[in-house]
N, C-alpha and C positions, 0 to 999 in steps of 0.2 A: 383882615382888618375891617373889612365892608360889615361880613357877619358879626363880628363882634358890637361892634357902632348900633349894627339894628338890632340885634338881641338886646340892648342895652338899653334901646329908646322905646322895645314893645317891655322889657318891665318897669319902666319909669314912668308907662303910662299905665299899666296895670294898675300899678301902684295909686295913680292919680284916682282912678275908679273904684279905687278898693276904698279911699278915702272918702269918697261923694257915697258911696254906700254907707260908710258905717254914721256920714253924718246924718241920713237920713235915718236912722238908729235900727239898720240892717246888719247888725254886728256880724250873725255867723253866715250871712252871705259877703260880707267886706273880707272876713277871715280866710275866706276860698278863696275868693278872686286876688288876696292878697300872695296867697298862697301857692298860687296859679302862675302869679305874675313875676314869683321870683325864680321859677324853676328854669327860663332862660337866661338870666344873670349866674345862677348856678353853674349851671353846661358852661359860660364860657369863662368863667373863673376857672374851673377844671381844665378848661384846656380841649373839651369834648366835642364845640365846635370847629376847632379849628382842624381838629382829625376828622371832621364826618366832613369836612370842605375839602381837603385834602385827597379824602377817599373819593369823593363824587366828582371832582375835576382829574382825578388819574388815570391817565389810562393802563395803566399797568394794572391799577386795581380792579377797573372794568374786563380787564383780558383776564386775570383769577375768578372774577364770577362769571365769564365763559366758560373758564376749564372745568369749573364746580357744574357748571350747569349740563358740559355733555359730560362728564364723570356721570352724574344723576342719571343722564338720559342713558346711559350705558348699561349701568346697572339694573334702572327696569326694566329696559328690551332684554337684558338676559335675562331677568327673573319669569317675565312673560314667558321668551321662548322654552325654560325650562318648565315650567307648569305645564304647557299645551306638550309639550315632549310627555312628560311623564301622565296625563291624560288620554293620550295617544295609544302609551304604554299599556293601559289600564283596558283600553279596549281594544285592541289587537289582542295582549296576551289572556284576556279575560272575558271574552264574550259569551262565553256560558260561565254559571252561576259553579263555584268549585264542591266540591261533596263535602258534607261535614266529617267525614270519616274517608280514610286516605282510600279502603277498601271498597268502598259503598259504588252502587250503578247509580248515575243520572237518570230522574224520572223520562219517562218517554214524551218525546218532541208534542205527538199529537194525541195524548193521552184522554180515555172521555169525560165526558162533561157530568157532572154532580150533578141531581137536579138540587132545585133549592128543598126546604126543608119546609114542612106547610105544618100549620098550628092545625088546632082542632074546629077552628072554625072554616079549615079550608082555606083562607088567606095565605100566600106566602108568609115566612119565617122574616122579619127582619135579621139584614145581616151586622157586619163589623161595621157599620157605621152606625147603625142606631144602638150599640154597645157601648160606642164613645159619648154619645148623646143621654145614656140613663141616668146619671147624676145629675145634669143639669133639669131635667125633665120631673126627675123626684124633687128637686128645689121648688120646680115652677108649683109643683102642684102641691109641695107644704105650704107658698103663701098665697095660694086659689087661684094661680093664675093660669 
């Protein structure tokens, strides 16, 4: 009955405000705030306050958004535990890299070293990175920069 009484007296004053606006000929700011002002007269015509008062003094209903809350909390400790399980999985049963062919040998552990590739001016070869870098570099220097 409380909420109802106060909902009642913040749109009655809404309402007053929305008035002193549109006299000062602030029509579609009066329109809002008129607008504004009835949407708690609404709620408890419907009947919306007096269930959301309801819910918020029960404790019954407080003890459901417990059970919701460790339900939640349930289901993502197991979702966690299951990702690091199968992460787990991933490197245990898979710490060498598998062969693309059922038949094929694993390259050797300590196999040697490439040297890099040298141009003709004797400079190393740029590698795979300055390969990701060519288009951007062909841009820079179609507008001079």
């Amino acid at each position: 009955m409380l909420a109802e009484t106060i909902c009642s007296a913040v749109s009655a004053a809404g309402l007053g405000i929305a008035a002193l606006t549109a006299y000062r000929k602030k029509y579609l700011g009066a329109a809002r705030i008129a607008g504004w002002s009835l949407v708690p007269l609404g709620l408890v015509m419907t009947g919306a306050v007096e269930w959301a008062f309801d819910t918020v003094f029960s404790p019954v209903a407080w003890a459901g958004f417990g059970v919701l809350g460790a339900a939640w909390l349930l289901l993502l400790t197991t979702r966690g535990v299951e990702r690091r399980r199968s992460g787990r999985q991933a490197v245990d049963g898979g710490a060498r890299p598998a062969a693309v062919a059922p038949g094929a040998s694993s390259p050797a552990a300590g196999s040697a070293r490439v040297a890099p590739a040298r141009t003709a001016a004797g400079a190393p070869a740029r590698g795979g990175d300055a390969e990701d870098f060519s288009d951007i570099e062909a841009i820079l220097k179609k507008h001079g920069i």
